[in-house]
C-alpha positions in Angstrom: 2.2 55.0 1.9 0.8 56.9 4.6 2.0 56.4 8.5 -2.1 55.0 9.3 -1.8 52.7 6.1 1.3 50.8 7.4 -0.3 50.8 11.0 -3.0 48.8 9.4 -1.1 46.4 7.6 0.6 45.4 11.2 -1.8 42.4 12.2 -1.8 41.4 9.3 2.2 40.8 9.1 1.8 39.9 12.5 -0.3 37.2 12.0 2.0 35.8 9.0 4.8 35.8 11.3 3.0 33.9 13.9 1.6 31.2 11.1 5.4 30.9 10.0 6.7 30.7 13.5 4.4 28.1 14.5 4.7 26.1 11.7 8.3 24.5 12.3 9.1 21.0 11.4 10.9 18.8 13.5 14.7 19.5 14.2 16.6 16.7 12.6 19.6 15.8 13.9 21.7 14.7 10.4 21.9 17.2 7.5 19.9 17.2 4.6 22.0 16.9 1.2 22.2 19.6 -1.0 24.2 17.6 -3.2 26.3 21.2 -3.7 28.7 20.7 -0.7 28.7 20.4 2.7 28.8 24.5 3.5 25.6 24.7 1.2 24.3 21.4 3.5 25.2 23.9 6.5 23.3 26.9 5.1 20.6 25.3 4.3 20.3 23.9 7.3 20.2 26.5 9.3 17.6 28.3 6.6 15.3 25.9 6.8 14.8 25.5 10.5 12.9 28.1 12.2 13.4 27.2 15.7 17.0 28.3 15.0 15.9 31.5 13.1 13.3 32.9 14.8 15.2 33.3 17.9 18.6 34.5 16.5 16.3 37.1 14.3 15.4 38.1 17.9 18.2 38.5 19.2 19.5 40.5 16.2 16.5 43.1 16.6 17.4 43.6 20.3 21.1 44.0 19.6 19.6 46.7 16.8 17.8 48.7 19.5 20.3 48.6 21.6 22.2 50.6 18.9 25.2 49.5 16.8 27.7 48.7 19.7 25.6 45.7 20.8 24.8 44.6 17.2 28.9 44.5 16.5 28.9 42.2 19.6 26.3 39.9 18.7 27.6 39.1 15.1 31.1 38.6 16.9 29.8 36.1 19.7 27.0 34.5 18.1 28.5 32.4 15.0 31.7 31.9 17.1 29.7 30.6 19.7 27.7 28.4 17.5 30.3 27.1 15.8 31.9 25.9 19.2 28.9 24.8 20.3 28.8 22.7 16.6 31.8 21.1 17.7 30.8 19.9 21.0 27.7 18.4 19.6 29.0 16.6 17.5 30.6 14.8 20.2 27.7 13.8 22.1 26.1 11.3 21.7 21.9 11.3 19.4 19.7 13.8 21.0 16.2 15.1 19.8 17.4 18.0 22.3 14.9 19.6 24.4 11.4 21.5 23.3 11.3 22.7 27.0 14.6 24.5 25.9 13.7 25.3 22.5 10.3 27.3 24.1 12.6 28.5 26.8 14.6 30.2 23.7 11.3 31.8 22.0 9.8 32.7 25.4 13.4 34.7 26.4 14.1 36.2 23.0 10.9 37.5 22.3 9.8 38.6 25.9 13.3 40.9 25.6 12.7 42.5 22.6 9.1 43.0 22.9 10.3 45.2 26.2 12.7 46.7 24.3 14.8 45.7 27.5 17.8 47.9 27.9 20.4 45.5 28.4 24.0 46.5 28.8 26.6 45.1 26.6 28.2 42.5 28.8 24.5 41.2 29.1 24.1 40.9 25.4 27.5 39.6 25.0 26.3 36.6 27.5 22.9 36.3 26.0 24.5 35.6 22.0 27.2 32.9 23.6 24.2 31.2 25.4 22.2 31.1 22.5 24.7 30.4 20.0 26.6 27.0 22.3 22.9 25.9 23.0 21.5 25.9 19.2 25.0 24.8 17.9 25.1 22.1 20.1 21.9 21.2 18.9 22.7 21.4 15.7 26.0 19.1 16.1 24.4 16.4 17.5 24.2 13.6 15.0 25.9 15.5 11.7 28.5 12.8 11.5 32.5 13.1 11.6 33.9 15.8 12.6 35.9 16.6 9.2 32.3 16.9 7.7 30.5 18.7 10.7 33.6 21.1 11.3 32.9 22.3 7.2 28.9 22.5 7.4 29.0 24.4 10.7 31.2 26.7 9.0 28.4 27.2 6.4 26.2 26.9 9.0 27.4 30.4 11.0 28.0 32.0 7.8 24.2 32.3 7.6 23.6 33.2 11.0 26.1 35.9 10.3 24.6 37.1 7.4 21.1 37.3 9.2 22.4 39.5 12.1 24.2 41.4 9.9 21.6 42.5 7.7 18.3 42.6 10.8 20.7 44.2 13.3 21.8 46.9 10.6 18.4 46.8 9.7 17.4 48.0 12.7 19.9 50.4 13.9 19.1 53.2 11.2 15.5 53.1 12.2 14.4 56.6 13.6 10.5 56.3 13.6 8.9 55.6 17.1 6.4 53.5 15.0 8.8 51.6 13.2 10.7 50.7 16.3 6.9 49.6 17.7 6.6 47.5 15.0 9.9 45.6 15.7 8.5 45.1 19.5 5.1 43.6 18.2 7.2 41.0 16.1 8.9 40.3 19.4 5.1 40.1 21.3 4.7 37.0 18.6 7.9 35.4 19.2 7.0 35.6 23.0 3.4 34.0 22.3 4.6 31.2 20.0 7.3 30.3 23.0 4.6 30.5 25.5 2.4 28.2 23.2 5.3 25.9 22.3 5.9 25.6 26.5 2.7 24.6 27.0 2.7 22.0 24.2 6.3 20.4 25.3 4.1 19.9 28.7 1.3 18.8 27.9 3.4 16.2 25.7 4.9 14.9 28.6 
């Protein structure tokens, strides 16, 4: 495939992106049932809610421009920070959380890696513990005792590991200016839907 053919076909995953992005489903607080365990509730969980993904997927792009150093820190914080964050949640008492937030989290993620910001390491360190305590807590909130919760967050982070592993990897052995320019448009989306989802949470209010 030539470099002008996979140019071309960059709207056009673009736009898929942005169709997926946009069309998340409410965050539930409880866990849906597998009926395989509650690490498979965990993963599945975290799978099937893109207003988790999309913004860890971000920050595991940025942490993969930023070269290998800054993806090794962000799959250390992030499901450590998650998992604490778990914990606290599920704590507190029911929350439908915050879309204000959750725009906040698209907005950030995606404005950063569509700059290909060049963040030092203490800056992504911070950035992964933020979003991992904010969208574990989240995710806490409501999943029931904590004997249950403490086991599904575990399956929980094992997929958020799994994802930074593979994007920020992913990532890091890229070479290509375009290639790299085709990670930063995916950001540009990310940036857009959070912008759009901002506005919505707004006018909702």
């Amino acid at each position: 495939m030539t470099r002008a053919a996979t140019r071309s076909r960059l709207p056009l995953a673009s736009f898929v992106f942005f169709v997926i992005a946009m069309g998340t489903t409410p965050a539930e607080a409880h866990l849906n049932s597998t009926g395989m365990g509650p690490i498979y509730d965990g993963m599945m969980h975290f799978l099937m809610s893109p207003e988790d993904i999309i913004p860890v997927l971000a920050l595991a792009l940025l942490a993969g421009l930023r070269g290998p150093s800054h993806g090794r820190r962000t799959l250390l914080v992030l499901p450590v920070a998650w998992f604490i964050g778990g914990l606290f949640g599920s704590m507190a008492t029911a929350s439908t959380g915050s879309a204000v937030l959750s725009a906040a989290s698209f907005l950030l993620f995606g404005s950063l890696l569509a700059a290909d910001a060049k963040l030092p390491l203490p800056a992504t360190t911070v950035l992964a513990a933020l979003l991992g305590l904010y969208h574990g807590f989240r995710n806490g909130i409501g999943m029931g005792p904590l004997s249950l919760t403490s086991v599904a967050l575990l399956g929980l982070v094992f997929a958020v590991f799994v994802l930074v592993a593979l994007s920020a990897a992913f990532v890091v052995q890229m070479r290509a200016q375009w290639a790299r320019t085709a990670v930063r448009v995916a950001g540009s989306w990310v940036a857009a839907c959070g912008l759009l989802m901002l506005g919505w949470a707004f006018h909702n209010r």
